[in-house]
C-alpha positions as CSV (number, residue, x, y, z in Angstrom):
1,X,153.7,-12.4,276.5
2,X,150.4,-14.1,278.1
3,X,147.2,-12.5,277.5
4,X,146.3,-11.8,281.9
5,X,144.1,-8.3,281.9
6,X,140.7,-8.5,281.5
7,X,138.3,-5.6,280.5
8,X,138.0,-4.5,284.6
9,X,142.1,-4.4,285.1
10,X,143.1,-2.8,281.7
11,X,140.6,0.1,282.7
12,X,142.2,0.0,286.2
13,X,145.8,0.5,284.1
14,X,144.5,2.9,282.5
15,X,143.3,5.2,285.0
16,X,146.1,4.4,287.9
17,X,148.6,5.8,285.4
18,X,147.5,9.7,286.0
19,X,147.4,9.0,289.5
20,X,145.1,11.8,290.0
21,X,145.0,12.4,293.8
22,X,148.9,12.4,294.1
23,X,149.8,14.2,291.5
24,X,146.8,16.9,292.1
25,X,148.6,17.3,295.3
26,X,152.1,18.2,293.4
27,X,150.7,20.1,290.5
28,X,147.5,22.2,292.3
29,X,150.2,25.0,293.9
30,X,150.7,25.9,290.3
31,X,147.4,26.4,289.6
32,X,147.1,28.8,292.6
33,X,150.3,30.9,292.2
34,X,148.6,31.5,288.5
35,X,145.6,32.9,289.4
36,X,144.0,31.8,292.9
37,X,141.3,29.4,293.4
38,X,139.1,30.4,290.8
39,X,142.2,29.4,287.9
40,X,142.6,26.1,290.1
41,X,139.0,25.1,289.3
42,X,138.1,26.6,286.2
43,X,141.0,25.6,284.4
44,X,140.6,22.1,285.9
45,X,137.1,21.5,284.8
46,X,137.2,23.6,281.3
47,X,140.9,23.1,280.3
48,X,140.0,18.9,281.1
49,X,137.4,19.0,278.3
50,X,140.1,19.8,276.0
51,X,142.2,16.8,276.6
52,X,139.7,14.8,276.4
53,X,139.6,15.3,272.4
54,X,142.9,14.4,272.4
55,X,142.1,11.6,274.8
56,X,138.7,10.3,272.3
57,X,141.0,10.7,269.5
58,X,144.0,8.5,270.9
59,X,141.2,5.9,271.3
60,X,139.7,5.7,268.5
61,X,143.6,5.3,266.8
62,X,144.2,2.8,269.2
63,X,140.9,0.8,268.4
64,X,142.3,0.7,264.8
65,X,146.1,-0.2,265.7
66,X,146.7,-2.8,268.6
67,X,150.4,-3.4,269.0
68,X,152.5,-2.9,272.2
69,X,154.1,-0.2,270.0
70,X,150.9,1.6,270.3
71,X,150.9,5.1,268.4
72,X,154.1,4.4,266.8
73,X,152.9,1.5,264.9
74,X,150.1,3.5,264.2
75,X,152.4,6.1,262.4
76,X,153.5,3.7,260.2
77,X,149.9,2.6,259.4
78,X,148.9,6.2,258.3
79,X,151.8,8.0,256.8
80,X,152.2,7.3,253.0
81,X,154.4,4.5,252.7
82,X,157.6,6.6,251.4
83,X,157.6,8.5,254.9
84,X,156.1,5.3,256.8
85,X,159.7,4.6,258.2
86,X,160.4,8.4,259.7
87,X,156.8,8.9,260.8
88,X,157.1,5.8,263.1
89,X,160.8,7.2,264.1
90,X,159.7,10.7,264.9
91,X,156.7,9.4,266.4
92,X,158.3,6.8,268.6
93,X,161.0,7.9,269.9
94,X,158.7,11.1,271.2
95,X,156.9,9.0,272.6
96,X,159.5,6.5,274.6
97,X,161.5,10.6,275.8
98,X,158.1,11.2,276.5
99,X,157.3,8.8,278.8
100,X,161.0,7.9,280.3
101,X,160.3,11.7,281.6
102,X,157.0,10.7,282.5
103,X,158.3,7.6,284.5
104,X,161.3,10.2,286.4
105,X,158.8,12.8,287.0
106,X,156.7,10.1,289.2
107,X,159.3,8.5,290.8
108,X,161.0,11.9,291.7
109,X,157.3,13.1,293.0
110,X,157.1,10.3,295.2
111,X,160.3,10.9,296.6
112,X,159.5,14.3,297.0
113,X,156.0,13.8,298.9
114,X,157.5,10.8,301.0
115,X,160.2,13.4,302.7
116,X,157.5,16.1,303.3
117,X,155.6,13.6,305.0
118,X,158.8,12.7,307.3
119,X,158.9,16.4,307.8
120,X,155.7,16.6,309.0
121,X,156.1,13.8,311.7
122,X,159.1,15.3,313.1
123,X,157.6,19.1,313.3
124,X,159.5,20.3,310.8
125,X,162.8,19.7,312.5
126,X,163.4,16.9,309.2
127,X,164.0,19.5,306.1
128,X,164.9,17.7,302.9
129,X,166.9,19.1,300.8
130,X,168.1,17.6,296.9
131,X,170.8,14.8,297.9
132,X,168.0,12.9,299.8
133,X,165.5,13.6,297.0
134,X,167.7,11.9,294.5
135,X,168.5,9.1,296.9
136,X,165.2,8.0,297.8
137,X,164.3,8.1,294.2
138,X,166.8,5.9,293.2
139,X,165.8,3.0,296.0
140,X,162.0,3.5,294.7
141,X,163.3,3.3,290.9
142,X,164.5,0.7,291.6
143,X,161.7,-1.2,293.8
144,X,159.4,-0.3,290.6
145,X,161.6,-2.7,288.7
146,X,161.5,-5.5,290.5
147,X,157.4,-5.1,291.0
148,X,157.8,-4.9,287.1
149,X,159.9,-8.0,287.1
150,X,156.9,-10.4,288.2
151,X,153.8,-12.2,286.3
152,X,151.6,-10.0,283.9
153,X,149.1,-11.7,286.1
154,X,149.9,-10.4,289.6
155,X,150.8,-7.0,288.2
156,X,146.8,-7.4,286.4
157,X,145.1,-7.6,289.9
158,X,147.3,-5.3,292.0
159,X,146.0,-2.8,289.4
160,X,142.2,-3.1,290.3
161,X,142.5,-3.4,293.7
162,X,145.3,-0.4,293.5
163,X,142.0,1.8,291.6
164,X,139.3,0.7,294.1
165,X,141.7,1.7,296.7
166,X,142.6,5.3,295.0
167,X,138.8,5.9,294.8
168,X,138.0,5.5,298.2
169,X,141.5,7.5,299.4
170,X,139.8,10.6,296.9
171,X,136.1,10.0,298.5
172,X,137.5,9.6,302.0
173,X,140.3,13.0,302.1
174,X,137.2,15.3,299.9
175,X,134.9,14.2,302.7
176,X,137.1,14.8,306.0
177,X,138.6,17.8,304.6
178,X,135.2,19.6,304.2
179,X,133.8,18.1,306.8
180,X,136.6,19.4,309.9
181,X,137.5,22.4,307.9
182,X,136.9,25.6,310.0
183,X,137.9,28.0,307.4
184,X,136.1,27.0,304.7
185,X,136.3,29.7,301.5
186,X,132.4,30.0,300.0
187,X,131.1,29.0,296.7
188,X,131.6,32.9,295.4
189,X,135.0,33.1,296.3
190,X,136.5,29.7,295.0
191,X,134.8,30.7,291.8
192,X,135.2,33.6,291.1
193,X,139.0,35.2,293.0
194,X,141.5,35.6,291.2
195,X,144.9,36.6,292.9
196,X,148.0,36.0,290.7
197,X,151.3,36.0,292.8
198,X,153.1,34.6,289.3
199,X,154.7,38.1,288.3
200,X,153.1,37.6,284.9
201,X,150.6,40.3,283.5
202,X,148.1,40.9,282.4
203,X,145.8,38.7,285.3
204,X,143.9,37.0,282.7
205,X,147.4,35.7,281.0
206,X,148.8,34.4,284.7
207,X,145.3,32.3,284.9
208,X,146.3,30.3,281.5
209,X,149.5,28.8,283.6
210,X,146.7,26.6,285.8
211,X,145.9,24.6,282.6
212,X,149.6,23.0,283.0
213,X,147.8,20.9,286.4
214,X,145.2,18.9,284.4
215,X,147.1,19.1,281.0
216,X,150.3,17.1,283.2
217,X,147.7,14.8,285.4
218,X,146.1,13.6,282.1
219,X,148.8,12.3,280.0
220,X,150.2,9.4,278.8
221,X,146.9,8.0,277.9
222,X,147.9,5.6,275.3
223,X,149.8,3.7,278.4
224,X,147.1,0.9,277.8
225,X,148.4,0.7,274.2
226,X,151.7,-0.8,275.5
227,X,149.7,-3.3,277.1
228,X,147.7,-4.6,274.0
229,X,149.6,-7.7,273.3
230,X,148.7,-9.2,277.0
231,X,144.8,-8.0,276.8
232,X,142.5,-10.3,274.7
233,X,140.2,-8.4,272.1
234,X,142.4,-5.1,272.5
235,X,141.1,-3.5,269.4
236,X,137.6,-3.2,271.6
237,X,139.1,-3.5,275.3
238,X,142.2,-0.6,275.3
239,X,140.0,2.1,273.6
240,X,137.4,1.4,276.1
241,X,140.1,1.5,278.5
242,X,141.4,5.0,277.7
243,X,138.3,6.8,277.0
244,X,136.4,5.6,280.6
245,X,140.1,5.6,283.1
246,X,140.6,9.0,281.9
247,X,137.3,10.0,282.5
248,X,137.4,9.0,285.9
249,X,140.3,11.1,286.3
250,X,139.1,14.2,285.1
251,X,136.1,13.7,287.2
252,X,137.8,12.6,290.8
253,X,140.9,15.0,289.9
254,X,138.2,18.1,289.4
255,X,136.3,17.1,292.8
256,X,139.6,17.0,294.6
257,X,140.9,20.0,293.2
258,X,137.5,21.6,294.1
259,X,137.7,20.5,297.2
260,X,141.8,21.8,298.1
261,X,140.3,25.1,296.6
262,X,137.3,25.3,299.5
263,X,139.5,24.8,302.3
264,X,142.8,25.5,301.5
265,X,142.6,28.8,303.7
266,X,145.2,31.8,302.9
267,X,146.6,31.1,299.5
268,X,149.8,33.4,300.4
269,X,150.9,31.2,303.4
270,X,150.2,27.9,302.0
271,X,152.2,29.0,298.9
272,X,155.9,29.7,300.7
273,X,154.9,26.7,303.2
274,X,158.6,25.3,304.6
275,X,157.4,21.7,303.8
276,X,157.7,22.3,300.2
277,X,154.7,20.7,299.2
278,X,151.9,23.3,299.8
279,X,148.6,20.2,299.6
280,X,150.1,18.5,302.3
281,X,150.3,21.9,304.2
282,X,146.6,21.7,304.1
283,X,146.4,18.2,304.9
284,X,148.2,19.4,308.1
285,X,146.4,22.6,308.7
286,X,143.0,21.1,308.6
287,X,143.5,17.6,310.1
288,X,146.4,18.0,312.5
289,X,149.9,16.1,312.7
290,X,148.7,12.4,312.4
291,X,145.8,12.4,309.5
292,X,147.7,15.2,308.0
293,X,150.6,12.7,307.6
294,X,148.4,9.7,306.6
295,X,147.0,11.4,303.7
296,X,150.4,12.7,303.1
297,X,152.0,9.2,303.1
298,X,148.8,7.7,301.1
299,X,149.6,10.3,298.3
300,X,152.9,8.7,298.2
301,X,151.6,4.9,298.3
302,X,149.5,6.3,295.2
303,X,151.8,7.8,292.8
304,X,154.3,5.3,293.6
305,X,152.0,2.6,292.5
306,X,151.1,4.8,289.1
307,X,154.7,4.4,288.8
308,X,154.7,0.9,288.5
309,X,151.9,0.9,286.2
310,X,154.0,3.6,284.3
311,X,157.1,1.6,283.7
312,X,155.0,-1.3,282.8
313,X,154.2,0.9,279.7
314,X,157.3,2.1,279.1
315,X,159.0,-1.1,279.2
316,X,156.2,-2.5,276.6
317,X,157.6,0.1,274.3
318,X,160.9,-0.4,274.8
319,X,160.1,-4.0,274.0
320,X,158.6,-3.0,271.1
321,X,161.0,-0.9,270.0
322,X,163.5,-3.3,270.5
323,X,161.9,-6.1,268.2
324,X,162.0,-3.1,265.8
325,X,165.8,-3.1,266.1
326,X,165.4,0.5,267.0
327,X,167.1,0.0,270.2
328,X,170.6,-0.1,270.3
329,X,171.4,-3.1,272.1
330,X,167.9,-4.5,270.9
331,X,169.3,-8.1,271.0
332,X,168.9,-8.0,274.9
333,X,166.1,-5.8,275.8
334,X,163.7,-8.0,273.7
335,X,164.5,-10.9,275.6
336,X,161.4,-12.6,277.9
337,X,161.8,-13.8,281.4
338,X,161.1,-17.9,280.7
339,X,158.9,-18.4,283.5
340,X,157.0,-14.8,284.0
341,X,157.0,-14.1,279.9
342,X,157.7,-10.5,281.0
343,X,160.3,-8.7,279.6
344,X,162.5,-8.1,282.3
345,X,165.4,-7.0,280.6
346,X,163.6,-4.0,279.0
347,X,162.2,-3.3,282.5
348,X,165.6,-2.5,283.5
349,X,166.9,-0.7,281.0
350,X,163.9,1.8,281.7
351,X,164.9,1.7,285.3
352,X,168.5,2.7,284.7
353,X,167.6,5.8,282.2
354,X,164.9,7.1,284.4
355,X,167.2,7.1,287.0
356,X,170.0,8.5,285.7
357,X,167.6,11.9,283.9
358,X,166.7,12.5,287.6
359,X,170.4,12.9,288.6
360,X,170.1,16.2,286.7
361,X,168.1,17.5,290.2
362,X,171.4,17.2,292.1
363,X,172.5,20.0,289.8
364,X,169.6,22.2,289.6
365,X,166.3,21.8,290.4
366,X,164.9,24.1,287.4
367,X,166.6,21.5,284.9
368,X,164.9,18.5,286.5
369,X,161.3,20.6,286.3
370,X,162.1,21.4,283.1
371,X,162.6,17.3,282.1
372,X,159.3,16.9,283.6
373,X,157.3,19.7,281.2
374,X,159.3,17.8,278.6
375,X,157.0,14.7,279.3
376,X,153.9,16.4,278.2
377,X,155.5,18.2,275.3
378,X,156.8,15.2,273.9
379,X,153.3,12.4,274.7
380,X,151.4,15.1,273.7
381,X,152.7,16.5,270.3
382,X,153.5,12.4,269.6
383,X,149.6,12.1,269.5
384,X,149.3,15.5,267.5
385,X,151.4,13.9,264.5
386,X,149.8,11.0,264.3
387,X,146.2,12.3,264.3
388,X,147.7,14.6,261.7
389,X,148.2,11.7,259.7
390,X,145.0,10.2,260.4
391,X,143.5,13.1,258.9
392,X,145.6,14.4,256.0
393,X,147.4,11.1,254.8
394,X,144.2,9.3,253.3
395,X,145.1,6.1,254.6
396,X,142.7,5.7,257.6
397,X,140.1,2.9,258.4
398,X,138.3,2.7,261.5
399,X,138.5,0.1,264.0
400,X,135.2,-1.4,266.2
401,X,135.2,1.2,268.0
402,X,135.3,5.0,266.6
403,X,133.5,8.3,266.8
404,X,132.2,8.4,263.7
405,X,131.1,12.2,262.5
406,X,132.7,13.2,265.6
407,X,136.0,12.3,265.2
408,X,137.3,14.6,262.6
409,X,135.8,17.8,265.1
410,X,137.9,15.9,268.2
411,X,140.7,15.4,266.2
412,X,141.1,18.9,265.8
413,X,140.4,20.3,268.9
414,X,142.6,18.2,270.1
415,X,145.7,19.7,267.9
416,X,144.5,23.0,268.3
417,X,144.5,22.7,272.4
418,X,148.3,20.9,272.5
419,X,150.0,23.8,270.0
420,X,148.8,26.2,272.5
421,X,149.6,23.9,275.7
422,X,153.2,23.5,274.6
423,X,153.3,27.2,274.4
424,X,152.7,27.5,278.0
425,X,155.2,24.5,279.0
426,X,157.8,25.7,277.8
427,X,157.4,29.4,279.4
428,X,158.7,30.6,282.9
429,X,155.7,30.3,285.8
430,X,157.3,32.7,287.5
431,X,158.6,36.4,286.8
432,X,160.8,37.8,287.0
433,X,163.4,35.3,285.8
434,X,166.0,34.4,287.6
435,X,168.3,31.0,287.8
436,X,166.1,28.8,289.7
437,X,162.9,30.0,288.0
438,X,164.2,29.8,284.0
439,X,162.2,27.0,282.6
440,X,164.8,25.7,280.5
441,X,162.0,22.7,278.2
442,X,162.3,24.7,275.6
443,X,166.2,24.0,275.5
444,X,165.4,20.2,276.1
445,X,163.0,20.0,273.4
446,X,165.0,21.4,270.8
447,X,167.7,19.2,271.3
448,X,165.3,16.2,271.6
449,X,164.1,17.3,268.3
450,X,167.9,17.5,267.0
451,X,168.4,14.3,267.9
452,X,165.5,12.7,266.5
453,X,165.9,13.7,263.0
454,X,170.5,13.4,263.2
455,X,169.8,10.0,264.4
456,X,167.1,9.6,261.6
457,X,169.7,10.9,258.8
458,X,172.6,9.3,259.8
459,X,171.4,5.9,261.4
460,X,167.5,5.6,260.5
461,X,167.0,6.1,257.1
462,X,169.5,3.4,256.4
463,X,168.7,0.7,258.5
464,X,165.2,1.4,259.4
465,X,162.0,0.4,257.6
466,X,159.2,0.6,260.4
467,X,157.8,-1.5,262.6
468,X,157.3,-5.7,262.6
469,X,154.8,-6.4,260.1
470,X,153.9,-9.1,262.1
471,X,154.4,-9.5,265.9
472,X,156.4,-12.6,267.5
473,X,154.2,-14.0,270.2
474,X,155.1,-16.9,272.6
475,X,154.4,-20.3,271.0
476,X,150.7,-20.0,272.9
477,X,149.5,-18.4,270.7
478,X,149.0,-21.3,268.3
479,X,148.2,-23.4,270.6
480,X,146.7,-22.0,273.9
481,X,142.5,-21.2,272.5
482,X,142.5,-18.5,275.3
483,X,145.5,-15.8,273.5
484,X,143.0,-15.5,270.5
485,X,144.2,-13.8,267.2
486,X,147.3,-11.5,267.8
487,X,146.5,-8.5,267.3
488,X,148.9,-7.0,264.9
489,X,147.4,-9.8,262.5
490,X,144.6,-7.9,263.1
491,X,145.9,-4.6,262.5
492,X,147.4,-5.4,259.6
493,X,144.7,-8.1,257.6
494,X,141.9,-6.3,256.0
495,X,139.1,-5.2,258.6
496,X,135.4,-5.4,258.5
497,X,133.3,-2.3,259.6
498,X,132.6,-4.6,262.0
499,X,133.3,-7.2,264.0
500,X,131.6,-9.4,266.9
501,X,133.7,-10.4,269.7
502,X,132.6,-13.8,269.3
503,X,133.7,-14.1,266.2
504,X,137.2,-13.4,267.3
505,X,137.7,-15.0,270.8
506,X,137.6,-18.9,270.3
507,X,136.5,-18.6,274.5
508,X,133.6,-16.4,273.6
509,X,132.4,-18.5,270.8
510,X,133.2,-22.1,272.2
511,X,135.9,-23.2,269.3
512,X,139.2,-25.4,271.0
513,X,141.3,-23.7,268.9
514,X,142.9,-20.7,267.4
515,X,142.9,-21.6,264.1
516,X,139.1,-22.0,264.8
517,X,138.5,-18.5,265.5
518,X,141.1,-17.5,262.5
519,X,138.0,-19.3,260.2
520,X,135.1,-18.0,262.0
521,X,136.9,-14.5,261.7
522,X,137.2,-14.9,257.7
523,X,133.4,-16.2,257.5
524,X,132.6,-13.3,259.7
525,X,134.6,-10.7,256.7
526,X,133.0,-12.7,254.2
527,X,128.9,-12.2,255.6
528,X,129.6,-8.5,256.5
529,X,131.6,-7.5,253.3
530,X,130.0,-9.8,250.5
531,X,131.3,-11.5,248.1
């Protein structure tokens, strides 16, 4: 796979896969029905903080292990090498559920908000219902996959021009929303009302369930990982990438929900809204029929673009996986398009299974929510493990970039805050229960888990031994001075504590070839480690 995203567009990745205005707008009811406008914001603001241990500590792995396998490879890395083989399993295939529920979830959103906004252009005489959910979805599933099925390159600068264009759709909606708003709530009461209408008790309990709208808008941060092996220097550029786009979600995300919180009027009515979507019931209170749609149809633009991004990543790991022969089927899905070196045939396979796991909504609609808690569940305790083996299996060594005498207090915070998340995913956010309230994740994950480890006994343990030592790149690697060292070479050669990028980019450094920069990186281990 070519080397196309720069510094600017793997930030730009990295940041369009939360897709923080559109999926602010699906996930910031929850919030309210939990505990009113002052759980919305203060769980935003506070309860980000916490990911963003987990978010530091993913980065500094990362930094350390550069593959398109991402954390899975890392598993491997930092297990002891008896239980190399089933930490990468566990790990990996947690991490591919994770974010093949990650990828549904988005394309089922966008489906969702796209009807809502037809609704609102025909008064409300349009009411969707699950059949034309599912339908839409599928068409978009499918349009991700052929956006996915062009050049590494074009997908590179739709992604910076898709985050300069999310920014400005964030700075734009806070703006005109406070600025026509009539019925704007003050300062005292967004921060400090509570009013749970979630049937839980006590109060202070109901308020934890807003943590579930940041902890699901900031996930899948290691998407950039998946990336690695088309970004030059990713053992300095995808770290940077995760730490800095997920920053810039937290931050827009917080303003937005902030803002949603100031003018969203009566919580009550914009709760049981007809539309189904109560955000773009305040988009249509406050602005009227026309901008109320625009915004509405812009959300949709937005996450539907994060899906792309999304995909990309999950059909990087299904590529990697597939090299792994982890894959059944793995002959095909590692396969590269000649002329866009993409691979296309993993692309597909990803848009045929996250199709198919939103079929479950046209038999109930509390299954299909319940997939989507999954995603966290399983990205998020994915990371848990393998910063568990960072710090208990002895086998760690930094990369360029890491946090040094912070990184063992991140790393825990991080665990601590994604044991007690997963307690609140896989809980009711509504009492009492009934049918279409049951949160059935819990059910999911168990039987994710059961088929992890029968899989491992049966098929893993015999034919598996962890991932590539050495990843296959296209034949320009050897030749082409602009691919640079391959990164798994990198991952898995002894590292200096440090290392210049000049010293590893034959661009950078002026050399005409890449067995240039392979000597200037061995003289550079040589003057920083001795003799």
């Amino acid at each position: 796979m070519r080397r196309e995203f720069t510094q600017l567009s793997t930030v730009a990745f990295a940041a369009s896969v939360s897709a923080c205005f559109s999926t602010v707008c699906t996930t910031f009811p929850f919030s309210v029905r939990a505990g009113g406008t002052a759980a919305a914001v203060w769980c935003w603001w506070g309860g980000g903080l916490m990911v963003y241990t987990l978010v530091l500590s993913v980065a500094e792995i990362t930094s350390a292990y550069t593959t398109s396998g991402g954390i899975y490879h890392a598993a491997s890395q930092l297990a002891p090498p008896k239980r190399a083989a089933l930490a990468a399993w566990v790990v990996g295939w947690l991490n591919l559920f994770g974010q093949i529920c990650g990828v549904a979830s988005v394309e089922y959103g966008a489906a969702e908000i796209l009807l809502a906004t037809c609704s609102v252009i025909t008064d409300g005489t349009y009411r969707p219902n699950n059949r034309h959910t599912v339908g839409v979805m599928v068409l978009g599933t499918f349009l991700t996959g052929f956006v996915n099925s062009m050049s590494t390159k074009w997908l590179s600068k739709t992604t910076v021009a898709y985050i300069m264009f999310h920014g400005l759709v964030i700075v734009t909606c806070c703006a005109t929303l406070l600025s026509v708003s009539d019925d704007k709530h003050t300062s005292a009461y967004v921060t400090s009302h509570f009013e749970s209408s979630s049937g839980w008790h006590p109060s202070a309990y109901s308020a934890l369930f807003g943590l579930l709208s940041v902890s699901w808008t900031i996930t899948d941060f290691d998407a950039s990982s998946h990336i690695a092996e088309e970004v030059r220097h990713p053992e300095i550029v995808v770290p940077r990438a995760i730490s800095l786009g997920m920053a810039l979600a937290y931050l827009f995300g917080g303003i937005f929900t902030t803002t949603l919180a100031i003018v969203m009027g009566n919580p009550a009515s914009i709760l049981s809204t007809p539309l189904g979507q109560p955000v773009i019931q305040i988009f249509l209170n406050v602005l009227g029929k026309h901008y109320g749609a625009l915004f509405a149809f812009t959300a949709y633009l937005i996450l539907k673009i994060s899906g792309v991004t999304a995909m990309q990543a999950l059909a990087r790991t299904a590529f990697a996986f597939s090299r792994d022969k982890l894959i059944p089927g793995h002959r095909i899905w590692v396969r590269t398009c000649a002329r866009t070196k993409t691979p296309v045939y993993a692309v597909w396979l990803c848009v045929v299974v996250c199709a198919a796991v939103n079929l479950i909504a046209l038999a109930s609609t509390a299954a299909i929510l319940a997939v989507f808690n999954v995603c966290v569940i399983a990205l998020d305790l994915s990371y848990v493990v393998v910063i568990l083996l960072k710090v208990f299996g002895g086998r760690w060594r930094p990369g360029p970039l890491h946090l040094g005498r912070a990184s063992r207090w991140c790393n825990w915070v991080g665990v601590v805050w994604t044991v007690c998340i997963t307690g609140l995913f896989v809980q009711p956010v509504v009492r009492p229960v009934q049918g279409e309230t049951m949160n059935y994740a819990s059910v999911f994950f168990v039987a994710l888990l059961a088929w992890i480890f029968a899989s491992w006994w049966f098929v893993g343990r015999k034919h598996f031994r962890g991932p590539a030592a050495q990843v296959e790149m296209v034949e320009e690697t050897a030749t082409d001075p602009s691919m640079g060292v391959p990164s798994c070479a990198r991952a898995q050669s002894p590292r200096p504590k440090h290392v210049d990028v000049a010293e590893v980019d034959p661009v950078a450094s002026g050399s005409s070839s890449a067995q240039e920069s392979l000597e200037m990186k061995e003289m550079g281990t040589r003057r920083h480690s001795g003799p």
